[in-house]
Phi, psi and omega in degrees: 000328160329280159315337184252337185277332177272010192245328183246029178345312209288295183344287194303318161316316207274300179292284207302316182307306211278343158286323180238020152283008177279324191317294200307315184300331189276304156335284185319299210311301183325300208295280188316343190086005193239181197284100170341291207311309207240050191219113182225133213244144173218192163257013173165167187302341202273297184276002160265345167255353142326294180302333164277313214276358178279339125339344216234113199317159161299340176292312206308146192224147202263154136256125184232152153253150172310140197058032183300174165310128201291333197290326176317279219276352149311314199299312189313285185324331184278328149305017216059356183285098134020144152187170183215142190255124205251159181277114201281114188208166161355272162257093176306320149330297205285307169324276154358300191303309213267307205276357164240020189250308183280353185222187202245064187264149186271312190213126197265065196251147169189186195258131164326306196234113194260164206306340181261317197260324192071032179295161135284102202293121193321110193270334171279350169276332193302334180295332201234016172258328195290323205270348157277352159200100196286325180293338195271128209280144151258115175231099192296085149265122175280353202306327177263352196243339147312087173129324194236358185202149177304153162191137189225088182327281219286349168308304195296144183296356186271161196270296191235108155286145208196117185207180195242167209240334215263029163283233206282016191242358161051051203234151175291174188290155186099350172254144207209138171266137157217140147231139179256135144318113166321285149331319162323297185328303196275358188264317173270003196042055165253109142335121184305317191313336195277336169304312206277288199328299196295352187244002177243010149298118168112157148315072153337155186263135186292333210275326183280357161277341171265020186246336157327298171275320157347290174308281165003264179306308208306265169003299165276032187214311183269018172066075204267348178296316174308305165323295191287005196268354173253004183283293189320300173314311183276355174283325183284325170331301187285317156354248261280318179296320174289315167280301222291310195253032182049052192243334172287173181240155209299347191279333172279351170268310173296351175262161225268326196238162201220177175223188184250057121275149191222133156252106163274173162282066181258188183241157148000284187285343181242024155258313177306337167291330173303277167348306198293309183242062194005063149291128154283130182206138138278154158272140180203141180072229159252076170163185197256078185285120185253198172165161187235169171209193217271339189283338188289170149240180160289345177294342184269334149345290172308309174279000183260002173281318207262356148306320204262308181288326174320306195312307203299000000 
């Protein structure tokens, strides 16, 4: 296949792309629930939520939480848009809540799940944020949380999701999401058609859009509702080893639900030791962002316990 993409470049552009960005779109669409028409593949979260909100008057003033994905609130920032930052703390919910009852926001965003803490934002508050300001936009990156938690875009109160496809949806680099409301569209009077324009600027990669539905369907072909129920399971499993040796940090202990993202609390040196003895792991924030998906086991769970205590 290699081989025909560097001896049949022109193919793959004229034919292969415009087959397997259908591929990919009727996938995305299918896993999420959402709506073909306004279901669009890009190449990563910056340019699927770039390309919407610059559609979006300059008045509009953003509510963010704090220590979001630096590309959200860069894009804001970058764009002219106004925003106020809510503070991360246990309940962030409740925060949100109070701070959209005293000022005047246009737009909500944030990460389902966010990228540093791995917290997990209350998808059923969101229900009760939309019905107490059915005008105020929901705006979603989904990028830790797509791929990694059941979801059913049109049930759900959010207007727009915005992801990067090669984290939990294990799709190659280069792939990216936006799905939208119809509604949203037509209350703002955006035309799909303008859409369709703004997201077929630039190049896609032909071979990572065909690796976008691949994952996918490989996923919904494996029972994926079955997948998170064994994903969940090694997330609490590592939860409960991680508070045991006191590496969470408290705003992640009081809260009631989690996502399988972790930042523990190590230092430098006893993250290059992690590193020495292939954790895959990062650094983020102040501490050592880990996670499990649905391919671990507990045993790998077990050996990163006795990694851990050698350090400790």
């Amino acid at each position: 296949d290699d081989i025909s993409f560097l001896t049949l470049g022109d193919h793959y552009k004229t034919k292969l792309e415009k087959q397997y960005y259908q591929e990919a779109r009727e996938a995305v669409a299918r896993f999420v629930n959402s709506e073909e028409k306004t279901t669009f593949i890009t190449a990563n979260f910056s340019s699927a939520f770039q390309n919407f909100i610059v559609q979006l008057p300059k008045s509009f003033r953003f509510l963010v939480v704090e220590d979001e994905y630096p590309s959200l609130t860069g894009l804001i920032s970058n764009h002219g848009f106004s925003s106020k930052e809510i503070p991360m703390t246990h309940m962030v919910e409740q925060a949100i809540w109070e701070e959209l009852h005293l000022n005047n926001y246009q737009v909500l965003t944030l990460s389902a799940v966010q990228y540093t803490s791995g917290i997990l934002l209350d998808m059923n508050w969101l229900v009760k944020i939309k019905e107490a300001f059915p005008e105020l936009l929901l705006l979603v990156d989904g990028t830790q949380f797509i791929g990694a938690h059941q979801f059913d875009f049109s049930a759900s109160p959010i207007d727009g999701i915005f992801g990067s496809s090669y984290k939990w949806l294990m799709a190659g680099y280069g792939t990216g999401f936006a799905l939208l409301k119809k509604e949203l569209l037509t209350r703002l009077n955006i035309p799909v058609a303008m859409l369709d324009q703004a997201y077929d600027r630039g190049q896609l990669s032909v071979k990572a859009l065909g690796s976008l539905a691949l994952a996918v369907n490989t996923l919904l072909d494996q029972d994926f509702i079955q997948l998170m129920e064994i994903k969940d399971r090694l997330a609490n499993y590592l939860k409960a080893g991680l508070s045991k040796r006191n590496l969470l940090d408290e705003i992640v202990e009081q809260r009631e639900k989690h996502s399988s993202i972790f930042n523990i609390q190590l230092n430098r040196k006893q993250y290059e030791s992690l590193l020495a003895e292939n954790v895959r792991c990062i650094w983020r924030g102040n501490g050592v962002r880990i996670a499990v998906h649905h391919y671990n086991t507990k045993e790998d769970i077990d050996r990163f316990f006795n990694y851990l205590d050698k350090l400790l």
